[in-house]
PDB file of N, CA, C and O in Angstrom:
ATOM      1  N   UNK A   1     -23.023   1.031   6.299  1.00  0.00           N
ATOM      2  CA  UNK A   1     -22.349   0.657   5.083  1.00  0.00           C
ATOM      3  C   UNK A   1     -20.940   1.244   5.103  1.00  0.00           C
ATOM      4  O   UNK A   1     -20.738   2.432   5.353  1.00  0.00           O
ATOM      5  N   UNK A   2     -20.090   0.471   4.861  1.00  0.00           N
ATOM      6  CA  UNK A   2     -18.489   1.040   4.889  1.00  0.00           C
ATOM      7  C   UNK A   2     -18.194   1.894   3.787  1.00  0.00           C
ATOM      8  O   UNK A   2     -17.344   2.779   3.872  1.00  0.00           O
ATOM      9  N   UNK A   3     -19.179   1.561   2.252  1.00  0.00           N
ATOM     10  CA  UNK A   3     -18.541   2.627   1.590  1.00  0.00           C
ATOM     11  C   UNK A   3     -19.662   3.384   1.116  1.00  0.00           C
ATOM     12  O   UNK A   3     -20.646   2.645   1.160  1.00  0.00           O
ATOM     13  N   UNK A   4     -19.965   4.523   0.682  1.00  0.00           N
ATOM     14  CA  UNK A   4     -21.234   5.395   0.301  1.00  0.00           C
ATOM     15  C   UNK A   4     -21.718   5.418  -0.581  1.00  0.00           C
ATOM     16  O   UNK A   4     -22.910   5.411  -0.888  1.00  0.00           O
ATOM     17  N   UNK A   5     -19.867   5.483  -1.688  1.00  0.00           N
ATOM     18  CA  UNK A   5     -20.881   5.118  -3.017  1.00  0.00           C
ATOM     19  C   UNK A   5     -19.670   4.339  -3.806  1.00  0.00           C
ATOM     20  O   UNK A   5     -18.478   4.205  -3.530  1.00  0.00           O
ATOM     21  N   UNK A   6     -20.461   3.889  -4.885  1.00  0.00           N
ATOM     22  CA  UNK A   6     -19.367   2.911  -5.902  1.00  0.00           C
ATOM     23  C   UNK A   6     -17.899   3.505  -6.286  1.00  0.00           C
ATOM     24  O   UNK A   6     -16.974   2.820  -6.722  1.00  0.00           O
ATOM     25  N   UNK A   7     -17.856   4.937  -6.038  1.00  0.00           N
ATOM     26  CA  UNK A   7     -16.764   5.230  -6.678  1.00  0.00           C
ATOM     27  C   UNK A   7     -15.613   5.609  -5.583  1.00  0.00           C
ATOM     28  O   UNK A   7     -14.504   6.020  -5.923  1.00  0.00           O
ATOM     29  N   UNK A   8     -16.171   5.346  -3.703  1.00  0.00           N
ATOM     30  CA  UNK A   8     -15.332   5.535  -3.138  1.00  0.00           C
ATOM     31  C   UNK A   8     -13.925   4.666  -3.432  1.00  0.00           C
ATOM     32  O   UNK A   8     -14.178   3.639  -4.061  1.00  0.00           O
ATOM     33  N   UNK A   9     -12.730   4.812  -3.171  1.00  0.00           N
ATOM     34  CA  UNK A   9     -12.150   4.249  -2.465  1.00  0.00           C
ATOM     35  C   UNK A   9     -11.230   3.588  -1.305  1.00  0.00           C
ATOM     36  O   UNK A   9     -11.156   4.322  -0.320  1.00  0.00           O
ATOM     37  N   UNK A  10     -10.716   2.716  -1.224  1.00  0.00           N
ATOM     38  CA  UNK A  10     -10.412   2.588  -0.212  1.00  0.00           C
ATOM     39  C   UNK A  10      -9.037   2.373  -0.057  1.00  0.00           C
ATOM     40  O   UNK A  10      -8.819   2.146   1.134  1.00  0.00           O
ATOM     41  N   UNK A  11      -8.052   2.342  -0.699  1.00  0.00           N
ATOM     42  CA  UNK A  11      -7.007   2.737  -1.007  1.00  0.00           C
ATOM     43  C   UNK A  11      -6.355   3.917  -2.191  1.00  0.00           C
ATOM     44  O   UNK A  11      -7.085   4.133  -3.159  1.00  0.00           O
ATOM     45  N   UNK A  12      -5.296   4.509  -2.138  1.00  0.00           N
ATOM     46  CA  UNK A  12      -4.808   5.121  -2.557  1.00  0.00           C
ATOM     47  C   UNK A  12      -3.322   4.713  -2.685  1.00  0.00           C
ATOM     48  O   UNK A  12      -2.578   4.344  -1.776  1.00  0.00           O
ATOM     49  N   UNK A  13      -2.923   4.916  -4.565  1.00  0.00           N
ATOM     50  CA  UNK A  13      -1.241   4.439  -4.331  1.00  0.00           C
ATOM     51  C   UNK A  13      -0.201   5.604  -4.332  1.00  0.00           C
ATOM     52  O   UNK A  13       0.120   6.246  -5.332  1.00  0.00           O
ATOM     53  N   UNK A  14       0.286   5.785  -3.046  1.00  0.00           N
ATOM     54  CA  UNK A  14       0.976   6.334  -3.062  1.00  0.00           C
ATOM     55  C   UNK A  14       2.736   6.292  -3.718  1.00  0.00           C
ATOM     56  O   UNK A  14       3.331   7.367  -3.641  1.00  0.00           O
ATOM     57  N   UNK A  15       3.190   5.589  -4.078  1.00  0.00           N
ATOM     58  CA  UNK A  15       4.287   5.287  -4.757  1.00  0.00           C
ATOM     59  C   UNK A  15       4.398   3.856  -6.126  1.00  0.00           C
ATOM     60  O   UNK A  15       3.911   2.741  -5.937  1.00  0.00           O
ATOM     61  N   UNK A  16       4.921   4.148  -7.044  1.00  0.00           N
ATOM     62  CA  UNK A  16       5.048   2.592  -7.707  1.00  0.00           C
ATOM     63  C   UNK A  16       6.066   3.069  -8.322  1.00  0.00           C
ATOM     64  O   UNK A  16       6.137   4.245  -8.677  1.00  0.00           O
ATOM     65  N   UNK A  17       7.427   1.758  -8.610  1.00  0.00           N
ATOM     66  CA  UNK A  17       8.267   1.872  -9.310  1.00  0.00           C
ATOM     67  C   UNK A  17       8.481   0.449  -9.889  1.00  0.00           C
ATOM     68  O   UNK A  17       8.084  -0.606  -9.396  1.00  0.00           O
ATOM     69  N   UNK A  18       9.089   0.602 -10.873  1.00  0.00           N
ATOM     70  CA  UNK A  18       9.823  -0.702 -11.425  1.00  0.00           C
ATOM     71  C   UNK A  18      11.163  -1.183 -10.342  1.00  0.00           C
ATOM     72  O   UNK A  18      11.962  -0.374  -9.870  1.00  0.00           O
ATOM     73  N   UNK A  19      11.177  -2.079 -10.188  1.00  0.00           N
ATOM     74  CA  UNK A  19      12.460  -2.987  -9.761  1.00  0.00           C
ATOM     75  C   UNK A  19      13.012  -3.953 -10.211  1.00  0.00           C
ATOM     76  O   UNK A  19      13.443  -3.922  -9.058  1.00  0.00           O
ATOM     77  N   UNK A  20      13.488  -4.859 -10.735  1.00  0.00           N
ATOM     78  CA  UNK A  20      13.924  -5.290 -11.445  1.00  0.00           C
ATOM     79  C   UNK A  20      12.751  -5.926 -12.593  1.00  0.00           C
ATOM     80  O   UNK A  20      11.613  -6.216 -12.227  1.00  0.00           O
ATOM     81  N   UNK A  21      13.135  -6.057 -13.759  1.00  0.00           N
ATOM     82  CA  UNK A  21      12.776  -6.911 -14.766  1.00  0.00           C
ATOM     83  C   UNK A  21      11.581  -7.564 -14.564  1.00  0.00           C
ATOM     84  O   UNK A  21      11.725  -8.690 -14.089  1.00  0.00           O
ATOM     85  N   UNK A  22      10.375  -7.198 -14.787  1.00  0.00           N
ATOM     86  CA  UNK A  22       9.083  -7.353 -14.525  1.00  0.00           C
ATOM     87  C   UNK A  22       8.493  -7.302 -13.264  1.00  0.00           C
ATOM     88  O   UNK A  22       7.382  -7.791 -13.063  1.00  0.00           O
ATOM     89  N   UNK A  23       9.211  -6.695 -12.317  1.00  0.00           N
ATOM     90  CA  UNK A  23       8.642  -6.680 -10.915  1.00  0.00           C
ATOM     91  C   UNK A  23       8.382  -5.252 -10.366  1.00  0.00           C
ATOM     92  O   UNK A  23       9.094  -4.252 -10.463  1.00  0.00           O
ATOM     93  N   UNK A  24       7.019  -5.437  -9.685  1.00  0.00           N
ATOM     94  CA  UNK A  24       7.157  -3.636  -9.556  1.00  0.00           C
ATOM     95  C   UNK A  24       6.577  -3.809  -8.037  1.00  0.00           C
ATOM     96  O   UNK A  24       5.851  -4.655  -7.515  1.00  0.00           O
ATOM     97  N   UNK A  25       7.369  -2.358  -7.457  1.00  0.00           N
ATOM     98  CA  UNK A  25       7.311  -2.252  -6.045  1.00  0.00           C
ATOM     99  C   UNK A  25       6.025  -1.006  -5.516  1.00  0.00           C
ATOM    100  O   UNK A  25       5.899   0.118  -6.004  1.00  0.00           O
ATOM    101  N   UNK A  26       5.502  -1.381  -4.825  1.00  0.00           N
ATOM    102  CA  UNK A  26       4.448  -0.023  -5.012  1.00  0.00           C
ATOM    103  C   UNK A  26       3.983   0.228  -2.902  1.00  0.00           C
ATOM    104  O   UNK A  26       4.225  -0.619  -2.042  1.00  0.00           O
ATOM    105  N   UNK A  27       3.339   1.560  -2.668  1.00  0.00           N
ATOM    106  CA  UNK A  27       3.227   1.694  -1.701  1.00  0.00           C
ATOM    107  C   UNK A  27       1.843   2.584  -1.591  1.00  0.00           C
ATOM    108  O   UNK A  27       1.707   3.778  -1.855  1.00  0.00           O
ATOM    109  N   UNK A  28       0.505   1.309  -0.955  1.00  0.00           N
ATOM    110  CA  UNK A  28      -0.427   1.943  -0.687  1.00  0.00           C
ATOM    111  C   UNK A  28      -0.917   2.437   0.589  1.00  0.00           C
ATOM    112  O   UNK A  28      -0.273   2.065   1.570  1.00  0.00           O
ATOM    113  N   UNK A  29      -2.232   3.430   0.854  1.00  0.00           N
ATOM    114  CA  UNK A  29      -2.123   3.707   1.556  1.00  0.00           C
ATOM    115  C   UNK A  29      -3.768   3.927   1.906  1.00  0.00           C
ATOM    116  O   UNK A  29      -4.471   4.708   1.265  1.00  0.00           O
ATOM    117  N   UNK A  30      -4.376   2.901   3.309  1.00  0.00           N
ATOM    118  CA  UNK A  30      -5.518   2.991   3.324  1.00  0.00           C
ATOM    119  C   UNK A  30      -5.925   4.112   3.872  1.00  0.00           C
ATOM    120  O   UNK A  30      -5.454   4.712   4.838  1.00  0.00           O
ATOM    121  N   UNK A  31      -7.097   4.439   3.002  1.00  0.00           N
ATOM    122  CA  UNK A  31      -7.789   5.757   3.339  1.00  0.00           C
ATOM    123  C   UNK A  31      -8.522   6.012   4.797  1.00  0.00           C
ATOM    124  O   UNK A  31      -8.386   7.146   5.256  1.00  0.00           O
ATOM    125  N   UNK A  32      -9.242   5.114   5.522  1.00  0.00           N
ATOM    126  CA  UNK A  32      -9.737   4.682   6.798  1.00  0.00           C
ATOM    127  C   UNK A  32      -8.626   4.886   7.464  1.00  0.00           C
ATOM    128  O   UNK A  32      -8.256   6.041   7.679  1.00  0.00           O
ATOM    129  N   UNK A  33      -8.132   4.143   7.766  1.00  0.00           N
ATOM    130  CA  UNK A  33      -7.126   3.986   8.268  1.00  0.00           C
ATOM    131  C   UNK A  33      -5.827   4.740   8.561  1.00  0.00           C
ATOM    132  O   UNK A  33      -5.464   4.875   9.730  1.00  0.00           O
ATOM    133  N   UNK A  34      -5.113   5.237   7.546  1.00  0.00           N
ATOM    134  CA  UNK A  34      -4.231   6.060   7.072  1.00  0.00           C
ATOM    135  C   UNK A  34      -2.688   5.146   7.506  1.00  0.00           C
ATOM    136  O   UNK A  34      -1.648   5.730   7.812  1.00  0.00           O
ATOM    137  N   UNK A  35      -2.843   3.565   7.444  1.00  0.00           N
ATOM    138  CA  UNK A  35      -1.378   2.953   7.268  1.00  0.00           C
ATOM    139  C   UNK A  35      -1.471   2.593   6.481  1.00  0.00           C
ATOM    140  O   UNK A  35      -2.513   2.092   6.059  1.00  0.00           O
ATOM    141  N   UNK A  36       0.023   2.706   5.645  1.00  0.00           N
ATOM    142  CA  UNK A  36       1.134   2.193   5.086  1.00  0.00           C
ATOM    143  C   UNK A  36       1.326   0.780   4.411  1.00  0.00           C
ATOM    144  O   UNK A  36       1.973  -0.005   5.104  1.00  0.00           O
ATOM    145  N   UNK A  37       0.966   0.389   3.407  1.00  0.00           N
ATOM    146  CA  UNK A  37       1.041  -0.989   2.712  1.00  0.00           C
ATOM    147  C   UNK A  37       2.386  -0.943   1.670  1.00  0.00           C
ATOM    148  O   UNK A  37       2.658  -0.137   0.780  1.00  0.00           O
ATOM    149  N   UNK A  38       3.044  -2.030   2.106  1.00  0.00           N
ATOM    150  CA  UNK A  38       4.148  -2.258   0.774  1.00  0.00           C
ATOM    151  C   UNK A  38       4.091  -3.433   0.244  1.00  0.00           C
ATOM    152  O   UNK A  38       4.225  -4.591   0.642  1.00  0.00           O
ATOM    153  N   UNK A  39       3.813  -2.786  -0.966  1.00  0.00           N
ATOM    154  CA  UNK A  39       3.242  -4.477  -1.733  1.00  0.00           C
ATOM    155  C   UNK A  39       4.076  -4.568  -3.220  1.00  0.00           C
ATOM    156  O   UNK A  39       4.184  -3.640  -4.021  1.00  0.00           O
ATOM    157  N   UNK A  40       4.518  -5.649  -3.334  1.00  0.00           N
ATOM    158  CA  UNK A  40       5.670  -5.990  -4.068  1.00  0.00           C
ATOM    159  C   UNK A  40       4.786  -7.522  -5.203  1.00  0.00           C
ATOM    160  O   UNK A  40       4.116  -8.472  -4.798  1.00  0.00           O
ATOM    161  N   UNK A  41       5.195  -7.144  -6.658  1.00  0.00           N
ATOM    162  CA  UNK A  41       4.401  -8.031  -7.333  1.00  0.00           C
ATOM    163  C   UNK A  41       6.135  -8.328  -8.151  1.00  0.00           C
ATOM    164  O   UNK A  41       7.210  -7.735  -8.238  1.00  0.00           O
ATOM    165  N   UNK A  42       5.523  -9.596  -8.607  1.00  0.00           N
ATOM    166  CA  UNK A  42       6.889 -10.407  -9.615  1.00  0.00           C
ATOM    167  C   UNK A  42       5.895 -11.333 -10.109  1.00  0.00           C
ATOM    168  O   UNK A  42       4.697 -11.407  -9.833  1.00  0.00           O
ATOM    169  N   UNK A  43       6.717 -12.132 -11.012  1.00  0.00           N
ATOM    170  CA  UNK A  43       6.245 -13.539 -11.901  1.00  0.00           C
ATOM    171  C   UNK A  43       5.830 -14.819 -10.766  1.00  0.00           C
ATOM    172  O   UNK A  43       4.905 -15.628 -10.841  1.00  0.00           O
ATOM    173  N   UNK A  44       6.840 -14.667  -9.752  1.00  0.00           N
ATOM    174  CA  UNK A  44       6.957 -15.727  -8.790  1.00  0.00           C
ATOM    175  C   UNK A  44       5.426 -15.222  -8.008  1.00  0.00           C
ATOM    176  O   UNK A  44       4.532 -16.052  -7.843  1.00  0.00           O
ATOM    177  N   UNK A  45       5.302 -14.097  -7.665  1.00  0.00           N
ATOM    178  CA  UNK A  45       4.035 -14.223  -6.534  1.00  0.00           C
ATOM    179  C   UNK A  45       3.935 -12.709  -6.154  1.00  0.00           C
ATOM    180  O   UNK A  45       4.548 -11.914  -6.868  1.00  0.00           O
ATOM    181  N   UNK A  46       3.231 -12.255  -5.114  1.00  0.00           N
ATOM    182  CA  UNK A  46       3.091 -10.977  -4.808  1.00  0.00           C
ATOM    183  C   UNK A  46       3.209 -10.973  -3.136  1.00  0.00           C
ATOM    184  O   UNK A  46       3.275 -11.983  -2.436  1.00  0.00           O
ATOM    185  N   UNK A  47       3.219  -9.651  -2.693  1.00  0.00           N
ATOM    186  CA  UNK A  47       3.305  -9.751  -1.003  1.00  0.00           C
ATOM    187  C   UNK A  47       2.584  -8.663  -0.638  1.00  0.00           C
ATOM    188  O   UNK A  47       2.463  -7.717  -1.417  1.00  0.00           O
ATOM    189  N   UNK A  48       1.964  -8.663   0.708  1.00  0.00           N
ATOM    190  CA  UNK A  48       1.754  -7.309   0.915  1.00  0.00           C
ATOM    191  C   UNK A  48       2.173  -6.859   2.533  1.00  0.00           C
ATOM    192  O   UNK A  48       2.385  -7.794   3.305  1.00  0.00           O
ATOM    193  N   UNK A  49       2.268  -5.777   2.939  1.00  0.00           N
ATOM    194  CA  UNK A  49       2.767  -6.174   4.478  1.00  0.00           C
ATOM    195  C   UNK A  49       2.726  -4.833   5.003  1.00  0.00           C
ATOM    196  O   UNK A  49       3.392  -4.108   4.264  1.00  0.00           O
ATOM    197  N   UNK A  50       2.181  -4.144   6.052  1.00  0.00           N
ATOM    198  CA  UNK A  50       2.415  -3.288   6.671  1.00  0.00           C
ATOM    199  C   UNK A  50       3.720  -2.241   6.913  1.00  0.00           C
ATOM    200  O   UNK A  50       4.444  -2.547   7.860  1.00  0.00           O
ATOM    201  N   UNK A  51       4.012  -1.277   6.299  1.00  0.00           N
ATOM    202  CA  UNK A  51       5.015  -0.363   5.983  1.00  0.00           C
ATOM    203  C   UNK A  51       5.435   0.286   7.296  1.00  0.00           C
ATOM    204  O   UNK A  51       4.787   1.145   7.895  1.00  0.00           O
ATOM    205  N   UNK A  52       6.882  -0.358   7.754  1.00  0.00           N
ATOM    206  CA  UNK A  52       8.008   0.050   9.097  1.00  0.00           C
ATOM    207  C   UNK A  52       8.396   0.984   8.917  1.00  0.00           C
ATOM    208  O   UNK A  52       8.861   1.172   7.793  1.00  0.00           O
ATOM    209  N   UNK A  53       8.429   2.073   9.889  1.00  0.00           N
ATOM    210  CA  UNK A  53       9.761   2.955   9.792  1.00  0.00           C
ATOM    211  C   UNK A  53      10.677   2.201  11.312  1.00  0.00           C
ATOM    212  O   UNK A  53      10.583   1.307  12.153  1.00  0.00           O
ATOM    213  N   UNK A  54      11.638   3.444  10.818  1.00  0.00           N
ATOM    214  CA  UNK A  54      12.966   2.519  11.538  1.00  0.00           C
ATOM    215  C   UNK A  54      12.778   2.155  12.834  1.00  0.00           C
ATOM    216  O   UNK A  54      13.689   1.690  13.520  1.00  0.00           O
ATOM    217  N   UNK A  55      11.461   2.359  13.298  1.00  0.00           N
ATOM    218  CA  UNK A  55      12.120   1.805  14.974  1.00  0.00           C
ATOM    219  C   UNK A  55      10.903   0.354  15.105  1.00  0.00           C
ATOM    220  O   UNK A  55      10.282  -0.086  16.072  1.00  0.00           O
ATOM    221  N   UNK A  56      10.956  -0.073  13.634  1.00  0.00           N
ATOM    222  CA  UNK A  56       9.612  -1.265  13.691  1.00  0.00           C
ATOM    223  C   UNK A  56       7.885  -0.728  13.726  1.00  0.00           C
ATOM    224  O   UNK A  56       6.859  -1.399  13.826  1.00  0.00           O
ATOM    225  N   UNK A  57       8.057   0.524  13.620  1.00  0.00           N
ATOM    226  CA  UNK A  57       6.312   1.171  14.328  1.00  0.00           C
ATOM    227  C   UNK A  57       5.816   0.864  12.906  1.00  0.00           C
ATOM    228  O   UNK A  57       6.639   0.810  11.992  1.00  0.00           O
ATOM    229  N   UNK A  58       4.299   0.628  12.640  1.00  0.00           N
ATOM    230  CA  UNK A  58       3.738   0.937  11.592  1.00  0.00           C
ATOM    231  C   UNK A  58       3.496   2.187  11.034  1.00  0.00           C
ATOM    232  O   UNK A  58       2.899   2.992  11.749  1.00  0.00           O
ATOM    233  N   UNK A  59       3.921   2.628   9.599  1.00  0.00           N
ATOM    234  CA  UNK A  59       3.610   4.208   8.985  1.00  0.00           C
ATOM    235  C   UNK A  59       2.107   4.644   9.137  1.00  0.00           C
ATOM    236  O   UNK A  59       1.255   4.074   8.455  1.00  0.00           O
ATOM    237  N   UNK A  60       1.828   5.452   9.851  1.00  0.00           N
ATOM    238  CA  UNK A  60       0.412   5.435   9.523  1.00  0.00           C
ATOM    239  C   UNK A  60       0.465   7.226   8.928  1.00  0.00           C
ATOM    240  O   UNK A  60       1.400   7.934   9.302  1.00  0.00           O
ATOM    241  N   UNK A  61      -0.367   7.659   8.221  1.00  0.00           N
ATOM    242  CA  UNK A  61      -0.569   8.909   7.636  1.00  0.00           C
ATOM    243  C   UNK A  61      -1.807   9.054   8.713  1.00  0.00           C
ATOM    244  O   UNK A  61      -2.617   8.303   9.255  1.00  0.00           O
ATOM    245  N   UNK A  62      -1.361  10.983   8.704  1.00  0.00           N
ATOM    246  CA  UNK A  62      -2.103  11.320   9.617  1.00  0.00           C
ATOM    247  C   UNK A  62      -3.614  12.288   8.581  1.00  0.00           C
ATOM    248  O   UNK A  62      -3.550  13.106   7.663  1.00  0.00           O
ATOM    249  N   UNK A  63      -4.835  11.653   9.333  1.00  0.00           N
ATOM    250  CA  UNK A  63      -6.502  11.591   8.885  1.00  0.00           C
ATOM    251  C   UNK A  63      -6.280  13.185   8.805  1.00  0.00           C
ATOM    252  O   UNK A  63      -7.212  13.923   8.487  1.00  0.00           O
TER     253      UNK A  63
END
């Protein structure tokens, strides 16, 4: 079973801010795993995408 009990979870948000005028920028971070999600919500739609540092690598937090 991947999770043990109901109250695990499986992400954690590590950052959220407002950005413009109903849109908010936020940065999670899977617990398994320990990479980097940047996920961006607005009126128009939402995104989510694997969090770069500068040389293109994926962020991963270290377990």
């Amino acid at each position: 079973m991947m999770f043990s009990k109901k109250d695990d979870k499986r992400f954690d948000e590590k950052l959220i801010q407002n950005y413009q005028q109903g849109s908010l920028i936020s940065i999670w971070v899977d617990r398994q795993t320990g990479v980097n999600y940047l996920y961006t919500w607005s009126a128009q739609g939402c995104t989510l995408t694997p969090l770069l540092d500068e040389n293109g690598e994926v962020i991963v937090e270290p377990n």
